[in-house]
C-alpha positions as a Markdown table, in Angstrom:
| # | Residue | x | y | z |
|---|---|---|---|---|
| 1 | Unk | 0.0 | 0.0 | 0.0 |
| 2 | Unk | 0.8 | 3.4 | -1.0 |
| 3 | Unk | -0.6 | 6.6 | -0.4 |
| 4 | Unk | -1.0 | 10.3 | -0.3 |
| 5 | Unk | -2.8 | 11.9 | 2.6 |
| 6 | Unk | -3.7 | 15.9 | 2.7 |
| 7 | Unk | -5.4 | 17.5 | 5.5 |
| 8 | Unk | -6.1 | 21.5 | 4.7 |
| 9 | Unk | -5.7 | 22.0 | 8.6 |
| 10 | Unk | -7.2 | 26.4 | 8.2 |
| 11 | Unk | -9.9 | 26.1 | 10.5 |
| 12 | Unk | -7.2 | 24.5 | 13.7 |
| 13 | Unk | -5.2 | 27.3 | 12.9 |
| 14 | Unk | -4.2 | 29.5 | 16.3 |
| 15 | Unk | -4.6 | 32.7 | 14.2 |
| 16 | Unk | -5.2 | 33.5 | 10.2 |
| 17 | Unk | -3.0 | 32.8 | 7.5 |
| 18 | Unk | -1.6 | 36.5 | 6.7 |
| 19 | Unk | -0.1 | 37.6 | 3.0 |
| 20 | Unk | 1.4 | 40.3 | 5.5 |
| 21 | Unk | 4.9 | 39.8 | 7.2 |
| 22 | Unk | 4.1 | 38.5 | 10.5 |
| 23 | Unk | 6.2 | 38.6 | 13.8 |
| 24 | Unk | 8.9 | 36.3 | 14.4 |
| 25 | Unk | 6.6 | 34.7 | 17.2 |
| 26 | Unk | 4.0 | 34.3 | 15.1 |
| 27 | Unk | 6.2 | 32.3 | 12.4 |
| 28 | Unk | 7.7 | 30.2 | 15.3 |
| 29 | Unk | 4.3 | 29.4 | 16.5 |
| 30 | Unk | 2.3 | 28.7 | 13.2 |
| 31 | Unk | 5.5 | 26.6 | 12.0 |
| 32 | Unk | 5.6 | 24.4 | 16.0 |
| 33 | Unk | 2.1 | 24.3 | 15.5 |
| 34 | Unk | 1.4 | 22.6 | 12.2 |
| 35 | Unk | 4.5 | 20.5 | 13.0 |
| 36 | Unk | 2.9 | 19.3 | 15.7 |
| 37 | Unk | -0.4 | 18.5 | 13.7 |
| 38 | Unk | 1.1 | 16.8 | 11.3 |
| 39 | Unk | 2.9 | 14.2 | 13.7 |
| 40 | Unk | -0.4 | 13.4 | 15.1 |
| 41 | Unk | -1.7 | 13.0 | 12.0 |
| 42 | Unk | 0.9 | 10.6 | 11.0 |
| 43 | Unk | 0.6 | 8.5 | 14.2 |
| 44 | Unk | -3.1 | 8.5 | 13.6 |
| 45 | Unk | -3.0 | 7.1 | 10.3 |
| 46 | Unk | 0.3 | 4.7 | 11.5 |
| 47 | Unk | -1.9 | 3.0 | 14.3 |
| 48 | Unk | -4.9 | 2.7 | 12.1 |
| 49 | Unk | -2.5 | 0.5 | 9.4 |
| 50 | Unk | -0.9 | -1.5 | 12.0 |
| 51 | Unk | -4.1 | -1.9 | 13.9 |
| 52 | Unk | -2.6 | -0.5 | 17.2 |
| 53 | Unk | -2.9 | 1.7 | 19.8 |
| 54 | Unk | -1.7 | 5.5 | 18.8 |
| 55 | Unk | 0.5 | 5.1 | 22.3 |
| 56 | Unk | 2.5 | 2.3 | 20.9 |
| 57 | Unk | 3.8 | 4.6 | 17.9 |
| 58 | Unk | 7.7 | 6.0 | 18.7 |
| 59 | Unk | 9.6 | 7.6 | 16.5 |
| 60 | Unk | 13.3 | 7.8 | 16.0 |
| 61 | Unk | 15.5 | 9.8 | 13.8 |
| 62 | Unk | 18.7 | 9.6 | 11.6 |
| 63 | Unk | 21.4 | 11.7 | 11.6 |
| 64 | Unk | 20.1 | 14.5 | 9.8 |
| 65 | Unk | 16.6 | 14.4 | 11.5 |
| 66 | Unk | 14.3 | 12.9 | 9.4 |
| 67 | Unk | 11.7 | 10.5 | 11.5 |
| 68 | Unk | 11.4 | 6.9 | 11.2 |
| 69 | Unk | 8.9 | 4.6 | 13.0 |
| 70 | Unk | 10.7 | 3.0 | 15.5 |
| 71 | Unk | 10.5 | -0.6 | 16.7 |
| 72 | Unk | 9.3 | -2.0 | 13.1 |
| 73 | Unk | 9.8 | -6.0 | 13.5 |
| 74 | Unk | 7.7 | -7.4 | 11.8 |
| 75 | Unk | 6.5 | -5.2 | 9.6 |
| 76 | Unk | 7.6 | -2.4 | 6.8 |
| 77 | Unk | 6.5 | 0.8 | 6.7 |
| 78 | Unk | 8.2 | 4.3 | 5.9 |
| 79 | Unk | 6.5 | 7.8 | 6.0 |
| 80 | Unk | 7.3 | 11.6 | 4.9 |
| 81 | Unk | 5.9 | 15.0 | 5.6 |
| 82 | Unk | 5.8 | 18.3 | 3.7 |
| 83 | Unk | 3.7 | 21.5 | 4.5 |
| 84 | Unk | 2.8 | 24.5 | 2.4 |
| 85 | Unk | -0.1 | 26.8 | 3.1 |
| 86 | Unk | -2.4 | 25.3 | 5.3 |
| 87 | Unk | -1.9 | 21.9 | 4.1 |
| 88 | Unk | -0.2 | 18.8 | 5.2 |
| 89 | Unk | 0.9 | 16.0 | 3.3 |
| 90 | Unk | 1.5 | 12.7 | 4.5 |
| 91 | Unk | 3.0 | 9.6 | 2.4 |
| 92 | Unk | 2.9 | 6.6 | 3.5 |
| 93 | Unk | 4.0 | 3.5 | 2.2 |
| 94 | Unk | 3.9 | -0.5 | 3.7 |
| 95 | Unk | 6.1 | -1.3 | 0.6 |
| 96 | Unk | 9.0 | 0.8 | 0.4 |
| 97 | Unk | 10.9 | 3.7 | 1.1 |
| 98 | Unk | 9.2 | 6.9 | 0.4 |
| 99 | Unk | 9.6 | 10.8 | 0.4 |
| 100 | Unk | 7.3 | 13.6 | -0.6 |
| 101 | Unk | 7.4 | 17.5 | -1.2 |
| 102 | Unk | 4.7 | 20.1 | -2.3 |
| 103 | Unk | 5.2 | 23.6 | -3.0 |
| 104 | Unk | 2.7 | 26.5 | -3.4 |
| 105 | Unk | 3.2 | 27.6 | -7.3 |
| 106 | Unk | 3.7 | 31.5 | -6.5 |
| 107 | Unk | 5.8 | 34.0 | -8.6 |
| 108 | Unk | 9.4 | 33.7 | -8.5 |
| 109 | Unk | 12.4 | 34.6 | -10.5 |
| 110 | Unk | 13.5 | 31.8 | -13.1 |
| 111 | Unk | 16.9 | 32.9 | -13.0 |
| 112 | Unk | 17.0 | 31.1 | -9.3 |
| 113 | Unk | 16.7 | 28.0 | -11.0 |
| 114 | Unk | 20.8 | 27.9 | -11.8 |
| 115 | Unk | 21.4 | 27.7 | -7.9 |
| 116 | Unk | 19.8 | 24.1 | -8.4 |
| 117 | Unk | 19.1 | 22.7 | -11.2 |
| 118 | Unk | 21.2 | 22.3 | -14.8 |
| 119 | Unk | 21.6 | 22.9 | -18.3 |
| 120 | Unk | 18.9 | 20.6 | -19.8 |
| 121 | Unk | 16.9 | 21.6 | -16.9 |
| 122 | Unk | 17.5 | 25.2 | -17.5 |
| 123 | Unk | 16.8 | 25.0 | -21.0 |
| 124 | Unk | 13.4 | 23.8 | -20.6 |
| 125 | Unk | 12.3 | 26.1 | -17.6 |
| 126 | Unk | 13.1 | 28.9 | -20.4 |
| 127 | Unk | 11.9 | 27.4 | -23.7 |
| 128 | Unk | 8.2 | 27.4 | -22.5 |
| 129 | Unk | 7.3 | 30.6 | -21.0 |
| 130 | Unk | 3.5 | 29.5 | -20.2 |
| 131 | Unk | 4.7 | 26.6 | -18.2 |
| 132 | Unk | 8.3 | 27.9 | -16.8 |
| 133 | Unk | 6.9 | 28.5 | -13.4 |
| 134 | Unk | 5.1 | 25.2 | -13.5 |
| 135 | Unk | 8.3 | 23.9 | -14.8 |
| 136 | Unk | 10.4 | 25.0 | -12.1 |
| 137 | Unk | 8.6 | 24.5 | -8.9 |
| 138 | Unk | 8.1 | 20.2 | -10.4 |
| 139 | Unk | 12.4 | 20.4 | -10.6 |
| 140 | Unk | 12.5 | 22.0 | -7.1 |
| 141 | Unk | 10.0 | 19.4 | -5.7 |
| 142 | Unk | 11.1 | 16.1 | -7.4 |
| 143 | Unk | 14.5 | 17.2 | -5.9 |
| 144 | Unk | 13.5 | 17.4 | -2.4 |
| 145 | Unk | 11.3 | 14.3 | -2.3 |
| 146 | Unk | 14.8 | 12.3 | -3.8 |
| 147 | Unk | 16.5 | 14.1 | -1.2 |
| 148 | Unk | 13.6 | 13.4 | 1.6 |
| 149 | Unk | 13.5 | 9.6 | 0.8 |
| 150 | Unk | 17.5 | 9.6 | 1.7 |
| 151 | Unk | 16.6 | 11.9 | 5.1 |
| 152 | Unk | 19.9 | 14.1 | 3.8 |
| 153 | Unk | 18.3 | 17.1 | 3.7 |
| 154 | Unk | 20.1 | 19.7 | 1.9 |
| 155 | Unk | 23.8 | 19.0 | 2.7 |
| 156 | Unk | 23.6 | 16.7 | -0.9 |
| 157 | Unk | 25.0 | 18.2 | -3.9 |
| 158 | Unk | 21.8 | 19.0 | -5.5 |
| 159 | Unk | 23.3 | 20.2 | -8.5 |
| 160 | Unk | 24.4 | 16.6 | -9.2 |
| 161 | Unk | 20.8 | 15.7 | -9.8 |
| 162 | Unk | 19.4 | 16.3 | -13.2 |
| 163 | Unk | 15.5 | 15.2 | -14.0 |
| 164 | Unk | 14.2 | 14.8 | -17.6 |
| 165 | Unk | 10.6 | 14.5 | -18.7 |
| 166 | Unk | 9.7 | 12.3 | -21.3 |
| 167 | Unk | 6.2 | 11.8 | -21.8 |
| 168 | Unk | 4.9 | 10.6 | -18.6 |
| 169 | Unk | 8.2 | 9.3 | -17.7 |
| 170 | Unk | 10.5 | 11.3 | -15.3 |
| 171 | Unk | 14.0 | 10.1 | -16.1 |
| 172 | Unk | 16.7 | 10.4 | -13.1 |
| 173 | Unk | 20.6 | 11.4 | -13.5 |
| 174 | Unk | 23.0 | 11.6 | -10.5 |
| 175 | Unk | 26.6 | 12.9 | -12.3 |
| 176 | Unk | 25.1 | 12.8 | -16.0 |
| 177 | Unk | 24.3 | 8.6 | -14.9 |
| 178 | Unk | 20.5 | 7.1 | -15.3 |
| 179 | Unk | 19.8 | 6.3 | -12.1 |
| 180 | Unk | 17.8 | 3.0 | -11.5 |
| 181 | Unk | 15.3 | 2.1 | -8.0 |
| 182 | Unk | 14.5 | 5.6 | -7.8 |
| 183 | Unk | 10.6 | 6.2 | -9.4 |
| 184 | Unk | 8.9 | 10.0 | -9.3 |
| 185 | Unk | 5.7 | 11.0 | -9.8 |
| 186 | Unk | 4.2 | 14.9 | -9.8 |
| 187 | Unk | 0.4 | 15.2 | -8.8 |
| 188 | Unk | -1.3 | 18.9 | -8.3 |
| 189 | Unk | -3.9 | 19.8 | -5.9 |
| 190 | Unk | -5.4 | 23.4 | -6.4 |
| 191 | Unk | -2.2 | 25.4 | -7.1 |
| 192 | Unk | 0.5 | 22.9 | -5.0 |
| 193 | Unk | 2.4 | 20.7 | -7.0 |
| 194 | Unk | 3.2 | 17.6 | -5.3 |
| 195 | Unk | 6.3 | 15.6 | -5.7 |
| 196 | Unk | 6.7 | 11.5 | -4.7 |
| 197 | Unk | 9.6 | 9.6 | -4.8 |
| 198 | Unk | 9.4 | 6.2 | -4.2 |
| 199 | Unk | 11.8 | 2.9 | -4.7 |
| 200 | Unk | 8.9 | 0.8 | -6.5 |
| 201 | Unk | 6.2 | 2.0 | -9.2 |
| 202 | Unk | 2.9 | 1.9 | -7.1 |
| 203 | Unk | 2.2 | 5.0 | -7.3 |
| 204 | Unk | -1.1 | 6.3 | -5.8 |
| 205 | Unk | -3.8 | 6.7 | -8.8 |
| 206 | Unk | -4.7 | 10.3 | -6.8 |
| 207 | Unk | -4.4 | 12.0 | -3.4 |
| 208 | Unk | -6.9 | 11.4 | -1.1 |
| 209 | Unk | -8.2 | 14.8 | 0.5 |
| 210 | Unk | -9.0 | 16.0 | 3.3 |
| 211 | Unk | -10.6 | 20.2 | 3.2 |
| 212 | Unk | -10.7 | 20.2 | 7.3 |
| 213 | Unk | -9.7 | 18.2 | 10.2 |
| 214 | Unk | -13.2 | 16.9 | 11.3 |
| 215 | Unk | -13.0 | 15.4 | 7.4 |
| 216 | Unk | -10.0 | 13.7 | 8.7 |
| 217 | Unk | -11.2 | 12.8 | 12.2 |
| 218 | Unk | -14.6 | 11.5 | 10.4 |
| 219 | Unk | -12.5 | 9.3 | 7.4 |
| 220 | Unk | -11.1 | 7.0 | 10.9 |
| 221 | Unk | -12.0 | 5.2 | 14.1 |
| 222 | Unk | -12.7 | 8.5 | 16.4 |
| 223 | Unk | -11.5 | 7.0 | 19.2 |
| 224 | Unk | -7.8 | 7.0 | 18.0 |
| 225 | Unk | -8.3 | 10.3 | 16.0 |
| 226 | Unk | -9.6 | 12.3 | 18.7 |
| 227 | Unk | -6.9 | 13.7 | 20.1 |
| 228 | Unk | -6.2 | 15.4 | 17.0 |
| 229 | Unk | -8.9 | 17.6 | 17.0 |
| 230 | Unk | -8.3 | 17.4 | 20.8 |
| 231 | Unk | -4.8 | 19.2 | 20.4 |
| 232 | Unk | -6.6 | 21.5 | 17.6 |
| 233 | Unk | -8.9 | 23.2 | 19.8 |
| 234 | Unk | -6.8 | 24.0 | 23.1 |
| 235 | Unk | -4.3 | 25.8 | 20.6 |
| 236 | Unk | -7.0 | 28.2 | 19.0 |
């Protein structure tokens, strides 16, 4: 089994999301809190696949922070987390290692994309104007989802990654090499582009949504789920 999971988490929010600047508090306690959310989210959904209690999920971490279920005998079963606006994404995947990032497409200056990406790359950000944005937000994500399913983070020399579309093929290059193991997939929700990386080719036909948290808390066994909305409403 794999899958996608987002939960537009607005309504829990402690305060409005604001186009204005906001306060360095503010940013600190909108980022703790939907970090927070989103680990309860992902033991929810954890204990409901392993058809356990959400006390007995523990995680543990690598070396450069990225969480891993711990204790897993028996079983297989990696996850990954991105946020972006008020959403959360979760994959989740029984079968094989997995890692995910989603962006907001928003303006931006296509020049940036030489601090990342390469040539080819470059060349076809620029060669189609209407989809350049588009373009360079899927290079950005399909990076950090490779780079997610490692848990390096962003001491790896991105610029050593090249993707090429083909079709509906995503072709992978480390060092001008085809990489094999390594699968991508790009989904959009709305105006987030979504990137998955995972090391088999079940990929999810679609993400399943979630527009609030009582959507989420309703899609599961409340008993497990309710301290979710639990932690929600003493933060608002």
């Amino acid at each position: 089994m794999n899958k996608i999971i987002a939960v537009n988490y607005m309504s829990a929010l402690p305060c409005p999301i604001s186009q204005s600047p906001e306060s360095e508090l503010d940013a600190f306690c909108n980022n703790t809190f939907k970090h927070e959310m989103g680990k309860l989210i992902a033991i929810s959904v954890i204990a409901n696949l392993l058809k356990v209690d959400r006390s007995d999920i523990n995680f543990t971490k690598n070396a450069y922070g990225k969480p891993t279920l711990a204790g897993q005998e028996g079983h297989v079963l990696d996850f990954n987390l991105s946020y972006t606006g008020s959403w959360i994404f979760l994959a989740i995947s029984t079968e094989a290692n997995i890692g995910i990032d989603a962006e907001l497409i928003e303006p931006i200056n296509i020049d940036t994309a030489s601090e990342f990406c390469v040539g080819r790359e470059i060349k076809m950000i620029k060669s189609n104007p209407d989809k350049s944005i588009e373009n360079y937000y899927k290079l950005w994500t399909l990076r950090e989802s490779f780079l997610k399913i490692m848990g390096v983070g962003l001491s790896y020399p991105i610029k050593n990654i090249e993707f090429i579309f083909n079709k509906d093929r995503i072709k992978f290059y480390n060092k001008n090499k085809v990489v094999d193991g390594y699968f991508f997939k790009v989904y959009k929700l709305q105006n987030i582009l979504i990137s998955l990386c995972i090391r088999n080719k079940n990929f999810p036909e679609k993400i399943e949504v979630y527009n609030s948290l009582d959507s989420f808390n309703q899609a599961f066994n409340k008993n497990q789920y309710q301290n979710v909305k639990n932690y929600a409403e003493a933060t608002t």
